[in-house]
Backbone of each chain as nested JSON, in Angstrom:
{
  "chains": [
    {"id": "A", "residues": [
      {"number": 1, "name": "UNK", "atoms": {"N": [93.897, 115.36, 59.686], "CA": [92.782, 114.525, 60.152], "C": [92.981, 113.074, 59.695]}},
      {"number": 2, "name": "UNK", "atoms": {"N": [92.817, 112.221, 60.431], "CA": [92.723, 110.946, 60.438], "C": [91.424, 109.643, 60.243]}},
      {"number": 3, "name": "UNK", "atoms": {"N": [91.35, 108.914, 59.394], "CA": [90.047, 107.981, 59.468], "C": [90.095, 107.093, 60.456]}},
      {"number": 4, "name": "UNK", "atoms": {"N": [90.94, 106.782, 61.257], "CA": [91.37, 105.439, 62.338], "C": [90.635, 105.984, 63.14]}},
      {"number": 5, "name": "UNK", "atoms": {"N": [89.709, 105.065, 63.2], "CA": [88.971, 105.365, 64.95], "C": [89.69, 104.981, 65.693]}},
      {"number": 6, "name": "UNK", "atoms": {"N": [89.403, 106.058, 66.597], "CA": [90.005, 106.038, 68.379], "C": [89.499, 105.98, 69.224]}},
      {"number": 7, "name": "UNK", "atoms": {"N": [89.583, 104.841, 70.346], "CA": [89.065, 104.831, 71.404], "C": [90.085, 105.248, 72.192]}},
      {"number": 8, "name": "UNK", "atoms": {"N": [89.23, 106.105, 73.429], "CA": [89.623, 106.563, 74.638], "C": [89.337, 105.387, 75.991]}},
      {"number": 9, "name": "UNK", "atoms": {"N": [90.574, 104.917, 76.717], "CA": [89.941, 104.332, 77.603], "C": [90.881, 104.443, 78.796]}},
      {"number": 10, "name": "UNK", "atoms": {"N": [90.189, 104.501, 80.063], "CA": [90.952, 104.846, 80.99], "C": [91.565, 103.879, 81.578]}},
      {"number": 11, "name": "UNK", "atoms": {"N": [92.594, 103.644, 82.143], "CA": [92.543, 102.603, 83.07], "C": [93.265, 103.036, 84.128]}},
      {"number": 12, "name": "UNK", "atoms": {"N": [93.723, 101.775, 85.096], "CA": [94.609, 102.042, 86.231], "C": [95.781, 101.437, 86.522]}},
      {"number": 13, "name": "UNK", "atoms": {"N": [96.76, 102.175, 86.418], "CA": [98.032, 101.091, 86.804], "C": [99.028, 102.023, 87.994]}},
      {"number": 14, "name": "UNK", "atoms": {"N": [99.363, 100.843, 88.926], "CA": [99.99, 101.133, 90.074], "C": [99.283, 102.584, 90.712]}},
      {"number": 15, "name": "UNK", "atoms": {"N": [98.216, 102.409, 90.846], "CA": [97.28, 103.435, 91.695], "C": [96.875, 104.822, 91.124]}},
      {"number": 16, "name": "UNK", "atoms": {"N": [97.712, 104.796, 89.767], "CA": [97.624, 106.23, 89.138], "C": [96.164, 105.795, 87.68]}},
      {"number": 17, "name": "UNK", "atoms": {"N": [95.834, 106.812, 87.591], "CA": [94.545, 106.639, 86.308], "C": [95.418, 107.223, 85.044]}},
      {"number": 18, "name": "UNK", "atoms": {"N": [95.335, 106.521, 83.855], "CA": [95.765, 106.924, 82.954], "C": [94.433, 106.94, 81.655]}},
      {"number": 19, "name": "UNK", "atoms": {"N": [94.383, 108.311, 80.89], "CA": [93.236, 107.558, 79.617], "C": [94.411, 107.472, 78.484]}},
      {"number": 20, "name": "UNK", "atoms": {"N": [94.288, 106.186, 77.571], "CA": [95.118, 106.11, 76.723], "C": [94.098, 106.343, 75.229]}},
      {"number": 21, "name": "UNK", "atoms": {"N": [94.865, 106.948, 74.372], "CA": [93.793, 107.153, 73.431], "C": [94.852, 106.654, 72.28]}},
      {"number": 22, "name": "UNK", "atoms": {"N": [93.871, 105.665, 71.014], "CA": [94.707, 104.848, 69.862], "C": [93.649, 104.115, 69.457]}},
      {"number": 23, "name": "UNK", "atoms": {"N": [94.122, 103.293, 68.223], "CA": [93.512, 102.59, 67.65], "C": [93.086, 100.96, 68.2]}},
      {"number": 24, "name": "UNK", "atoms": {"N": [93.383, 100.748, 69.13], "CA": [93.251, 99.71, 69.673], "C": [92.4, 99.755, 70.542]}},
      {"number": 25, "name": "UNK", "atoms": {"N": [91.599, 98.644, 70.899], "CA": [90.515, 98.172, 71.877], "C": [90.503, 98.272, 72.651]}},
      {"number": 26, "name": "UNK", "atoms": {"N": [89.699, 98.665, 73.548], "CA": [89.534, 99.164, 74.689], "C": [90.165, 97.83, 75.874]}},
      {"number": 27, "name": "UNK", "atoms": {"N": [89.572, 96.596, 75.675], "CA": [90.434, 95.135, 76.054], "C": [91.642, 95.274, 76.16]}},
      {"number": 28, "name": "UNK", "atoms": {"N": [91.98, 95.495, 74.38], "CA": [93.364, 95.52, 74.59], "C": [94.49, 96.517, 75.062]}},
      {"number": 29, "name": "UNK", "atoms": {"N": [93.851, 97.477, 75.375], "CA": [94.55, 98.514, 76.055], "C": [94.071, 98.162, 77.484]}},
      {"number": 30, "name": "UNK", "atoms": {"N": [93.272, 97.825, 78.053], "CA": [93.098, 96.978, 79.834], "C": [94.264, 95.766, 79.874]}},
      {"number": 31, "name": "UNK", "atoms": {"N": [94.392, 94.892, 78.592], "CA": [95.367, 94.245, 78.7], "C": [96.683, 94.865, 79.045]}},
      {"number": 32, "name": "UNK", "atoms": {"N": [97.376, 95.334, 78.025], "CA": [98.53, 96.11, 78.359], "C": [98.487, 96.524, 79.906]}},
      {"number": 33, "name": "UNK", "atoms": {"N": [97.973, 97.621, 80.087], "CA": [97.986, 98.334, 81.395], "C": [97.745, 97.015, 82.414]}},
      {"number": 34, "name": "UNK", "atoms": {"N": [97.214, 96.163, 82.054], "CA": [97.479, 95.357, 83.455], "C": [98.869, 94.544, 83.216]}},
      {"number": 35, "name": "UNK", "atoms": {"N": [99.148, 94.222, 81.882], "CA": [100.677, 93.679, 82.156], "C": [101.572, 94.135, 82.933]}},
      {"number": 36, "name": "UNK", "atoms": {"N": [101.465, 95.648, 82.269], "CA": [102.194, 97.081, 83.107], "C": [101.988, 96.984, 84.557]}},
      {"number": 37, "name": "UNK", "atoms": {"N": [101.187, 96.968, 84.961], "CA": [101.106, 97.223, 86.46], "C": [101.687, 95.411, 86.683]}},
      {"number": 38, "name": "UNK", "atoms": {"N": [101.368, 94.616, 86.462], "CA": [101.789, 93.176, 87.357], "C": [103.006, 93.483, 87.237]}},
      {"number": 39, "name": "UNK", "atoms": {"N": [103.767, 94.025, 85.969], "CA": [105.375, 94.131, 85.813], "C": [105.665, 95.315, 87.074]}},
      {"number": 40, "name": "UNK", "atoms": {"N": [105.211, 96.127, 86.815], "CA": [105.677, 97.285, 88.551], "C": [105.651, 96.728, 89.814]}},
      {"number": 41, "name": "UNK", "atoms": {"N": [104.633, 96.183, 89.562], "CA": [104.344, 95.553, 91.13], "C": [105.621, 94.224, 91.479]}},
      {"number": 42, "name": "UNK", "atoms": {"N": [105.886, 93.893, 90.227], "CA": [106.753, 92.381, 90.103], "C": [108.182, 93.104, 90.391]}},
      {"number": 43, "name": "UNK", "atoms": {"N": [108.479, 94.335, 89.873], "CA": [109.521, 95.053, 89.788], "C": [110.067, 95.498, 91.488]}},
      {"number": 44, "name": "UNK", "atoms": {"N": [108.67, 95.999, 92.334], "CA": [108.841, 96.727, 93.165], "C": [109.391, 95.778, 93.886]}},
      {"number": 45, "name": "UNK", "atoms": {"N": [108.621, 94.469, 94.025], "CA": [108.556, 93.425, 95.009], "C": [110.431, 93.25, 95.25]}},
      {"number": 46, "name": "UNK", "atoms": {"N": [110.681, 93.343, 94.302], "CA": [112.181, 93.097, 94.259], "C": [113.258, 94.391, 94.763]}},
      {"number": 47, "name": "UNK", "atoms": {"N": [112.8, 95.138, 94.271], "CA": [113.285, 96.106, 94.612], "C": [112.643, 97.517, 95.325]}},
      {"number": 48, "name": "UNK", "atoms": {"N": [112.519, 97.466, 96.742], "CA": [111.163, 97.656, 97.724], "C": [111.392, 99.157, 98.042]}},
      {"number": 49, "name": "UNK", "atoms": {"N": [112.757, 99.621, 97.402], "CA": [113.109, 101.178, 97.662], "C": [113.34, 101.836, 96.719]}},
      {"number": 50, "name": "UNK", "atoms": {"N": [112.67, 101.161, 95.66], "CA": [112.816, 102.415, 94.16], "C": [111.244, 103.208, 94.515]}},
      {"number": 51, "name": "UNK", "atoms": {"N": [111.466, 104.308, 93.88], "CA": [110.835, 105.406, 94.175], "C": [110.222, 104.633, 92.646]}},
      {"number": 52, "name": "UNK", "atoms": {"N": [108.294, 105.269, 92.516], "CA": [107.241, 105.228, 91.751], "C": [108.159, 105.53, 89.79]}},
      {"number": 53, "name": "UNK", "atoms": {"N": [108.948, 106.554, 90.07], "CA": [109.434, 107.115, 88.91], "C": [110.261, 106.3, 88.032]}},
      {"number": 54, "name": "UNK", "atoms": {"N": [111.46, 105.908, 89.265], "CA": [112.777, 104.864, 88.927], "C": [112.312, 103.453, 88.63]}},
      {"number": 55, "name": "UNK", "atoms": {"N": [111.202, 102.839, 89.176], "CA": [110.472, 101.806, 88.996], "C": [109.369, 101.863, 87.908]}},
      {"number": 56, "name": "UNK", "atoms": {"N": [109.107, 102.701, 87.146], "CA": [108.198, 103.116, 86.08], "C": [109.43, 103.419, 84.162]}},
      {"number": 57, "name": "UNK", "atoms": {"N": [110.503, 103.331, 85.293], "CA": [111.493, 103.672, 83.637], "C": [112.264, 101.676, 83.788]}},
      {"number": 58, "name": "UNK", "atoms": {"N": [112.05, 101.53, 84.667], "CA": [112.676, 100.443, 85.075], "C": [111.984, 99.198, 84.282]}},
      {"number": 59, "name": "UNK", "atoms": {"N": [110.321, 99.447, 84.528], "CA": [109.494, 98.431, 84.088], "C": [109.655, 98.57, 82.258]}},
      {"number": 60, "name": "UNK", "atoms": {"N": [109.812, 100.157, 82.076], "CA": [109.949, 100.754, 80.383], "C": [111.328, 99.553, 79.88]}},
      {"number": 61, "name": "UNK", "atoms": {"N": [112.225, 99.836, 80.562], "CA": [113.625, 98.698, 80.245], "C": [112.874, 97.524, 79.641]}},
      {"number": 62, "name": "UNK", "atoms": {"N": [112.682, 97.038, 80.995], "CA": [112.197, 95.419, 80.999], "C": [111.546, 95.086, 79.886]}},
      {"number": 63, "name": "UNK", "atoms": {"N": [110.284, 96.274, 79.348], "CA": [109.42, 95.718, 78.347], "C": [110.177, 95.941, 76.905]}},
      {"number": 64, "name": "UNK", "atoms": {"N": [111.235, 96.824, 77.176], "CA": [111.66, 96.845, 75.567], "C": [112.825, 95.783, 75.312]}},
      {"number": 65, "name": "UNK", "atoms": {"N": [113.565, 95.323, 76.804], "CA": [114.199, 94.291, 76.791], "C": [113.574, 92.979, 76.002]}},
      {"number": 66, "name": "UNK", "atoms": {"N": [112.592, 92.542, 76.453], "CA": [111.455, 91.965, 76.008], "C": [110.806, 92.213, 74.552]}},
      {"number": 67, "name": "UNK", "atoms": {"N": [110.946, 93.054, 74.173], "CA": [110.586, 93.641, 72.489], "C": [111.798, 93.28, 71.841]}},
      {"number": 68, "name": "UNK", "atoms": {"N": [112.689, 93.274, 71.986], "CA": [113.741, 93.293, 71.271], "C": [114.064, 91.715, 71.015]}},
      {"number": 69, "name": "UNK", "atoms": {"N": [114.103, 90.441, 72.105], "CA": [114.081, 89.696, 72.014], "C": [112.812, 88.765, 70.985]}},
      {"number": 70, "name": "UNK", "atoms": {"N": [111.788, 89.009, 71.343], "CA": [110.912, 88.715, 70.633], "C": [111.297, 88.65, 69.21]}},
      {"number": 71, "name": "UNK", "atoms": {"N": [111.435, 90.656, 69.052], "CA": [111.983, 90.815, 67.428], "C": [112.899, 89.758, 67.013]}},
      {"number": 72, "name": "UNK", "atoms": {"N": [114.136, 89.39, 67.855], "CA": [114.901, 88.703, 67.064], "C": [114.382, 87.684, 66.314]}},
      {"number": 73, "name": "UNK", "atoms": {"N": [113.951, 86.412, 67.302], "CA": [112.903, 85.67, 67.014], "C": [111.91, 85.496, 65.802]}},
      {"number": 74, "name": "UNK", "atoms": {"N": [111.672, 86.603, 65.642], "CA": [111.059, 87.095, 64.218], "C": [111.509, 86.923, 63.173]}},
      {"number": 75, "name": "UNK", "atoms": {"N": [113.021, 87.588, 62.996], "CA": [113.966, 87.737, 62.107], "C": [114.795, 86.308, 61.844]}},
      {"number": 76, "name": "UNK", "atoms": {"N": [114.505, 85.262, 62.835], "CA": [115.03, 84.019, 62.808], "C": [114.045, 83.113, 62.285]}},
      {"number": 77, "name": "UNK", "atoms": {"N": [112.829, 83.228, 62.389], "CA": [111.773, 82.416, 61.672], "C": [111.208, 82.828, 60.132]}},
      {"number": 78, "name": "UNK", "atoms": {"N": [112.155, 84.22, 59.965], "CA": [110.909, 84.643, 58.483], "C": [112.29, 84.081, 57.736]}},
      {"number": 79, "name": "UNK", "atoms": {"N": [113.99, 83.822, 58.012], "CA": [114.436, 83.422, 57.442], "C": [114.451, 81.424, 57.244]}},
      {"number": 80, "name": "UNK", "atoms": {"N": [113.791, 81.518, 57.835], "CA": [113.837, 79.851, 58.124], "C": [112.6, 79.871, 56.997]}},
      {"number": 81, "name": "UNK", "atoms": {"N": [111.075, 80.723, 57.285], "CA": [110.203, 80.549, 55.763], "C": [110.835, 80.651, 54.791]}},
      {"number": 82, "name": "UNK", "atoms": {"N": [112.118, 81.351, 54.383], "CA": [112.445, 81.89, 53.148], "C": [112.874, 80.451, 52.481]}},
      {"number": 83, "name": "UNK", "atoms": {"N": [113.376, 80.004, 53.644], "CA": [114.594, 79.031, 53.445], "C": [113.729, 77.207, 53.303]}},
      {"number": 84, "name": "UNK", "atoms": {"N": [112.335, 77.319, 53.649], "CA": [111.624, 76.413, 53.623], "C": [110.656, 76.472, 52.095]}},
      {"number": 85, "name": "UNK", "atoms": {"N": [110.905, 77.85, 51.512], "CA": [110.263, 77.937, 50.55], "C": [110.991, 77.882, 49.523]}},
      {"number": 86, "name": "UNK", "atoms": {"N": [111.976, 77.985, 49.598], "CA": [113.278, 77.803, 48.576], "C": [113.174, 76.261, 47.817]}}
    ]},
    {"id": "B", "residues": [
      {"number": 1, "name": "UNK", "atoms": {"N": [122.863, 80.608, 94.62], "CA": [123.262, 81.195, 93.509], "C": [123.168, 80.92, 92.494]}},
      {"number": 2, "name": "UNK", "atoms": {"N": [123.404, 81.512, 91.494], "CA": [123.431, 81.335, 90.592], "C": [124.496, 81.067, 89.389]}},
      {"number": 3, "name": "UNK", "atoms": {"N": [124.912, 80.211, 88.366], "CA": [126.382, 80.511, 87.417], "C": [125.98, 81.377, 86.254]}},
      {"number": 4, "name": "UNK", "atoms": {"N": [124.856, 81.784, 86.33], "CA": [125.107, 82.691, 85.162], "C": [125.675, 84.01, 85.549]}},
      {"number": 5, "name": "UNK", "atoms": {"N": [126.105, 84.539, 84.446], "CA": [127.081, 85.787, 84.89], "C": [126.255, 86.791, 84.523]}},
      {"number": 6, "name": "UNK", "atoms": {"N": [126.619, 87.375, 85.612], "CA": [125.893, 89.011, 85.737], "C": [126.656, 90.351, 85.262]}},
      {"number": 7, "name": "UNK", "atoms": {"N": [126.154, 90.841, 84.698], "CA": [127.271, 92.295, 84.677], "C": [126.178, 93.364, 85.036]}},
      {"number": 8, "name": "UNK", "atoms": {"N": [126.88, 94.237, 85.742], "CA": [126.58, 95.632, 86.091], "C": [126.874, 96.856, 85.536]}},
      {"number": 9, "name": "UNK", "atoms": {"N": [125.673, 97.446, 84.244], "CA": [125.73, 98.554, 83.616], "C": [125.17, 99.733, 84.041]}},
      {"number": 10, "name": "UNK", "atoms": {"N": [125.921, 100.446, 84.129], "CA": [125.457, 101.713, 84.316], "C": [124.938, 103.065, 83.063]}},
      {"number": 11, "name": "UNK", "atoms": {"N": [123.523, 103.349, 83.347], "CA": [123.282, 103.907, 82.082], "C": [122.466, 105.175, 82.62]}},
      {"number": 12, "name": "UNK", "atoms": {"N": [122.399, 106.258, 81.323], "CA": [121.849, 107.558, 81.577], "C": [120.149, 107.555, 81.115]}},
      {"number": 13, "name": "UNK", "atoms": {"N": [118.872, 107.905, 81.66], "CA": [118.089, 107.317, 80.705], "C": [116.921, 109.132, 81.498]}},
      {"number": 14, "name": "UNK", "atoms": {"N": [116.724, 109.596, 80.259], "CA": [115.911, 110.859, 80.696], "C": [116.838, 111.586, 82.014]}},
      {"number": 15, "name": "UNK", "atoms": {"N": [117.822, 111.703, 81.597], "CA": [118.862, 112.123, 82.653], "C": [118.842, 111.951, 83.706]}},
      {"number": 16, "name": "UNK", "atoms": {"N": [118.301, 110.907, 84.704], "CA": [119.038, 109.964, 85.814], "C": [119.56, 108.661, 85.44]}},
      {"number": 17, "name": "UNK", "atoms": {"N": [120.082, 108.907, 86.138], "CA": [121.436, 106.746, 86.464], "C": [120.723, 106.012, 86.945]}},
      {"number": 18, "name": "UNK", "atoms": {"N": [120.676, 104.98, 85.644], "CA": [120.383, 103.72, 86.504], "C": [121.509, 102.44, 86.546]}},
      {"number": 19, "name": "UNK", "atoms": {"N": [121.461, 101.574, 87.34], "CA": [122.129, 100.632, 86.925], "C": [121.605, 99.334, 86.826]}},
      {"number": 20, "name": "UNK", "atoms": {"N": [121.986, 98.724, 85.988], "CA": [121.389, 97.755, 85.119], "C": [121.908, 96.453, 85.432]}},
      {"number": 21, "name": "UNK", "atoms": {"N": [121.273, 95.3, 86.453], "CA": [122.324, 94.544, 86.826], "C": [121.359, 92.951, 86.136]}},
      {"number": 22, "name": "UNK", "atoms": {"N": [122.086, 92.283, 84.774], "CA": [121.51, 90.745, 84.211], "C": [122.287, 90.72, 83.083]}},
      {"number": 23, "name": "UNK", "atoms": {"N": [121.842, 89.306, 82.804], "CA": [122.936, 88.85, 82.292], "C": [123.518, 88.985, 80.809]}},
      {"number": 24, "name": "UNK", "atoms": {"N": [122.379, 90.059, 80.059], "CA": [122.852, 90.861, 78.932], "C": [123.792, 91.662, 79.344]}},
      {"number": 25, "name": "UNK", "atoms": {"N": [124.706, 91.579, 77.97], "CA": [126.056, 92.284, 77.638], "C": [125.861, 93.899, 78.004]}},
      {"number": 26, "name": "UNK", "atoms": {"N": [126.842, 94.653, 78.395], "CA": [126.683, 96.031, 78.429], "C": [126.184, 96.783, 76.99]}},
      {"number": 27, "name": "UNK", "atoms": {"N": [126.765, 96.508, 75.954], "CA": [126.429, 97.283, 74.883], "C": [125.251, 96.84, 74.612]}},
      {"number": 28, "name": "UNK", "atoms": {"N": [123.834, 95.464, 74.955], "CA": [122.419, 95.495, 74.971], "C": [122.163, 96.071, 75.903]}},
      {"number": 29, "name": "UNK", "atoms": {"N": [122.451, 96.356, 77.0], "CA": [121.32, 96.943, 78.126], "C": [121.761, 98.451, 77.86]}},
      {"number": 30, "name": "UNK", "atoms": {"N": [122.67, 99.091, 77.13], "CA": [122.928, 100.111, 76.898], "C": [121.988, 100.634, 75.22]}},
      {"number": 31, "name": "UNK", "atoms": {"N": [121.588, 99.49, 74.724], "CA": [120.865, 100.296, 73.454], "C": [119.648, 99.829, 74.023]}},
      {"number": 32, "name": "UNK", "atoms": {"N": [119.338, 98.936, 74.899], "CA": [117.457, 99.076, 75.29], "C": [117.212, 100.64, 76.231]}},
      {"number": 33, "name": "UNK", "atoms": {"N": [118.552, 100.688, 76.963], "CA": [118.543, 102.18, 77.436], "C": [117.997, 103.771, 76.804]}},
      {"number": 34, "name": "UNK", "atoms": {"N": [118.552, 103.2, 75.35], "CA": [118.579, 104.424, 74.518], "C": [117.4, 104.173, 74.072]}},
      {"number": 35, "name": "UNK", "atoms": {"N": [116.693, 103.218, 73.926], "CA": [115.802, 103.054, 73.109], "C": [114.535, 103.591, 73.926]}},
      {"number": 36, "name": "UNK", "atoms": {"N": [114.412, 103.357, 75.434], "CA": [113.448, 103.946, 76.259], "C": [113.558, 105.138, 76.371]}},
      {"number": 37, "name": "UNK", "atoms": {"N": [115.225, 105.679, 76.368], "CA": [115.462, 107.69, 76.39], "C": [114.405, 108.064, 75.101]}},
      {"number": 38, "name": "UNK", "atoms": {"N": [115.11, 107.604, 73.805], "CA": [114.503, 107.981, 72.974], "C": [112.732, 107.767, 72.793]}},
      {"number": 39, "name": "UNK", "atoms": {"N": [111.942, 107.225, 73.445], "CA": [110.643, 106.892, 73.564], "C": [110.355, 107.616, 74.259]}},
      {"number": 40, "name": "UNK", "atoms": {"N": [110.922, 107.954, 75.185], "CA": [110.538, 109.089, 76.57], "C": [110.399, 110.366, 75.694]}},
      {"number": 41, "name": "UNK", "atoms": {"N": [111.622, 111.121, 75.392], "CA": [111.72, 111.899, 74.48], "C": [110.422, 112.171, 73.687]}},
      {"number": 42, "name": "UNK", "atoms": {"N": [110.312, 111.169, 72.7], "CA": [109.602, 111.122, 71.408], "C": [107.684, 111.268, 72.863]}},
      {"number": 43, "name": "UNK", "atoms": {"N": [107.57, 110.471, 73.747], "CA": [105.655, 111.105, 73.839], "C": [105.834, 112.333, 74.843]}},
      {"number": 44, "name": "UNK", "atoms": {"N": [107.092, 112.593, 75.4], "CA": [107.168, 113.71, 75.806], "C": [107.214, 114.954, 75.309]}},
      {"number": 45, "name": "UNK", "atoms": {"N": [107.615, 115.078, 74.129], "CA": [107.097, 115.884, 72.867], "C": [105.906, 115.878, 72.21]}},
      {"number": 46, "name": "UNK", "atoms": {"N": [105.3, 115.299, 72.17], "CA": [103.883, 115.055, 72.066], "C": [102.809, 115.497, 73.427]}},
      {"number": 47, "name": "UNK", "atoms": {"N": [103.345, 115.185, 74.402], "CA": [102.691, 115.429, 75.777], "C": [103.761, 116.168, 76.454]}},
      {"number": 48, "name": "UNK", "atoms": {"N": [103.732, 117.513, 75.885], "CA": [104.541, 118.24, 76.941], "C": [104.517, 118.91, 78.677]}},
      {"number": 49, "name": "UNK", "atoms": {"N": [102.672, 118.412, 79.071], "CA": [102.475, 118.613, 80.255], "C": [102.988, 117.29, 80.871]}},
      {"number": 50, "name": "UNK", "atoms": {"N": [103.033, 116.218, 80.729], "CA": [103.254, 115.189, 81.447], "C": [104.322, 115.211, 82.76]}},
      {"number": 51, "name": "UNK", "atoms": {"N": [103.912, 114.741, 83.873], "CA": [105.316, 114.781, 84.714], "C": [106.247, 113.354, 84.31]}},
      {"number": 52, "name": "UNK", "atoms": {"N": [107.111, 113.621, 84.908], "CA": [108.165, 112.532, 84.565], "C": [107.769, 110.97, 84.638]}},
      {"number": 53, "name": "UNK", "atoms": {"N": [106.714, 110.82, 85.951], "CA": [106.401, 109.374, 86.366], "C": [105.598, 108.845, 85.234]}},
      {"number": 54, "name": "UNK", "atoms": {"N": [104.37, 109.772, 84.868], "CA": [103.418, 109.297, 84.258], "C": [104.26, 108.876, 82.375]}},
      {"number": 55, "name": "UNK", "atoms": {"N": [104.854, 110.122, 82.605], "CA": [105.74, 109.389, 81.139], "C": [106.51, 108.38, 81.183]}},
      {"number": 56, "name": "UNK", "atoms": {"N": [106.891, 108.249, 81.873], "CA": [107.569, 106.563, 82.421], "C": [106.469, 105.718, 82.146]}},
      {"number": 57, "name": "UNK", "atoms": {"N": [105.187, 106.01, 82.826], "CA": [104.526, 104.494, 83.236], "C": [103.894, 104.285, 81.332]}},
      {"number": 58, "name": "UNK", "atoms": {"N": [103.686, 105.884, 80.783], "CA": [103.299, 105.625, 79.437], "C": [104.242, 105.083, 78.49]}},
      {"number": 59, "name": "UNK", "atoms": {"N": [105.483, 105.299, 78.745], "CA": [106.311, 104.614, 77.773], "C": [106.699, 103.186, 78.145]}},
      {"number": 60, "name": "UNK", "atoms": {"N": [106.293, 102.526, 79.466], "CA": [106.354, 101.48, 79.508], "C": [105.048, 100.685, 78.846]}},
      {"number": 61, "name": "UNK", "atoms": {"N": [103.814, 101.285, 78.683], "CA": [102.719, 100.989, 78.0], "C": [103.028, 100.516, 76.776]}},
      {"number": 62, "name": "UNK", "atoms": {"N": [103.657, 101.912, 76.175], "CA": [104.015, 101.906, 74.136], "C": [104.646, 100.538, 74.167]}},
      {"number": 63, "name": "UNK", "atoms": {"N": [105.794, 100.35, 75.156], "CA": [106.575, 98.974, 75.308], "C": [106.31, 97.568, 75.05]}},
      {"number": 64, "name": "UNK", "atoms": {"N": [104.825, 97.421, 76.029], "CA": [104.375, 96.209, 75.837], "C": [103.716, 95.742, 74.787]}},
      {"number": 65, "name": "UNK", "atoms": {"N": [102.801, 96.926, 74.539], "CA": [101.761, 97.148, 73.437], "C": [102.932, 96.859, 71.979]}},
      {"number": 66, "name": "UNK", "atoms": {"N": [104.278, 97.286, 71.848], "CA": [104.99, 96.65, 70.831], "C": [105.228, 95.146, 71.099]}},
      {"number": 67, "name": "UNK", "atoms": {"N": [105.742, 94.645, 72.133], "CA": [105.665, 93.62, 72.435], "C": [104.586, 92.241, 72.348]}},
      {"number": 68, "name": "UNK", "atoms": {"N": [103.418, 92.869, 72.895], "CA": [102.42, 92.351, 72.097], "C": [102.204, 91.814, 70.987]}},
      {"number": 69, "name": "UNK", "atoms": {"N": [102.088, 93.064, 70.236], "CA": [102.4, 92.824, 69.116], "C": [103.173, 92.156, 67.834]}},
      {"number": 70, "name": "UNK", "atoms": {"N": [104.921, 91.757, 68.125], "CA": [105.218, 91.252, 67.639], "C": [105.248, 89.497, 68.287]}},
      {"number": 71, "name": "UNK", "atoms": {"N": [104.865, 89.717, 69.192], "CA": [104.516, 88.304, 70.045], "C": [103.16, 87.744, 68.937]}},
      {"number": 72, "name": "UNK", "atoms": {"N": [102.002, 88.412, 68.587], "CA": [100.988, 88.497, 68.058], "C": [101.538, 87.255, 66.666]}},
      {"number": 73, "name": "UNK", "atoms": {"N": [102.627, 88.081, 65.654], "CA": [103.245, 88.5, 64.664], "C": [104.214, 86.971, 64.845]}},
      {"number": 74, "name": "UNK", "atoms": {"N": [104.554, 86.39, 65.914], "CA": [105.645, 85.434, 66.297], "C": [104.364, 84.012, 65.972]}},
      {"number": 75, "name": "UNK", "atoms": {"N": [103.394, 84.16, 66.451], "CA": [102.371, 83.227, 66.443], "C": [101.726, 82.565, 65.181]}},
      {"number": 76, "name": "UNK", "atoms": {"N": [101.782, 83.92, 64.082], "CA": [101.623, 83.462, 62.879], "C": [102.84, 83.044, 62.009]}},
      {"number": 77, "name": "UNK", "atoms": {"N": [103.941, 83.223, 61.826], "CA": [105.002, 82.839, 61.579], "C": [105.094, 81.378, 61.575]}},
      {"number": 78, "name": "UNK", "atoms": {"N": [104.758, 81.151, 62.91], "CA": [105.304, 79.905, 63.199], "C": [103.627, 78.865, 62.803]}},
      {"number": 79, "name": "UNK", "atoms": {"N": [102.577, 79.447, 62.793], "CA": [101.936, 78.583, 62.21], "C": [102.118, 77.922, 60.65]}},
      {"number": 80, "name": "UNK", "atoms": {"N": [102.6, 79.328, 59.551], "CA": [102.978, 79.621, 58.505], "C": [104.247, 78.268, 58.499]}},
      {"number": 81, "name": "UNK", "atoms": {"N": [105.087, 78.33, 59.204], "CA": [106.146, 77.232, 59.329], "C": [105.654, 75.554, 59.35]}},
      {"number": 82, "name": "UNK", "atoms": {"N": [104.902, 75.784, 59.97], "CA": [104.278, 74.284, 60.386], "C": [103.486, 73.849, 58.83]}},
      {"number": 83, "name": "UNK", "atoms": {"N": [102.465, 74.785, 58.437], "CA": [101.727, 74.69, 57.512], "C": [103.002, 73.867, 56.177]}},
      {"number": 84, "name": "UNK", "atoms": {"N": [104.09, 75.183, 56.407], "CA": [104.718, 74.776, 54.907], "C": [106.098, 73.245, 55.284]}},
      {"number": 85, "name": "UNK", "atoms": {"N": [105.581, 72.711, 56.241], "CA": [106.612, 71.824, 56.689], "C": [105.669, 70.524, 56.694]}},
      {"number": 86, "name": "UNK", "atoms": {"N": [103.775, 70.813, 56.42], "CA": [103.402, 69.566, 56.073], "C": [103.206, 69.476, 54.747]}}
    ]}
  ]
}
């Protein structure tokens, strides 16, 4: 058993209903899911004959493509604090 | 056109092929690959009714929602920088 409250909240992306359940806000889980869907829809536009599935692992790429970069970024500024605090 | 160079990777991800065509190196679009298998994997074990799409569109969720996050995480950093640079 856990003390983290959880909200349940449903939303909609690319025509399908999903409820996502976590510690995060109900906002911020409408956020996400709409990133998600503008990224499918941004995905499809381009590529107009991927099937719902191939375009749903496709958008998964993109966003961890995107995570990873970020991270670096991260790892390049906490050494630059280290190095400003020195 | 364009001069940046493109390469075309081909990768295994929840056991279909995709191919991966920008201008990251094969061995990155091959570990963001693994990194979505392994995410697929990991809430598909957790959600063992899920069909394939919906675990797609959920692991593109977990995706952003990290993304977010260290985007979140990128914002204070760099205020932290500014602060210790006046």
């Amino acid at each position: 058993m856990s003390d983290i409250k959880k909200t349940r909240t449903t939303v909609d992306i690319y025509g399908q209903q999903y409820t996502i359940v976590g510690p995060e806000s109900a906002s911020h889980v409408r956020l996400v899911a709409s990133l998600v869907d503008d990224k499918m829809r941004e995905i499809s536009s381009l590529n107009p004959n991927l099937d719902t599935n191939k375009l749903a692992v496709l958008t998964a790429v993109n966003a961890v493509n995107d995570y990873l970069k970020v991270k670096d970024r991260i790892e390049r500024l906490e050494s630059e604090i280290q190095r400003l605090k020195e």
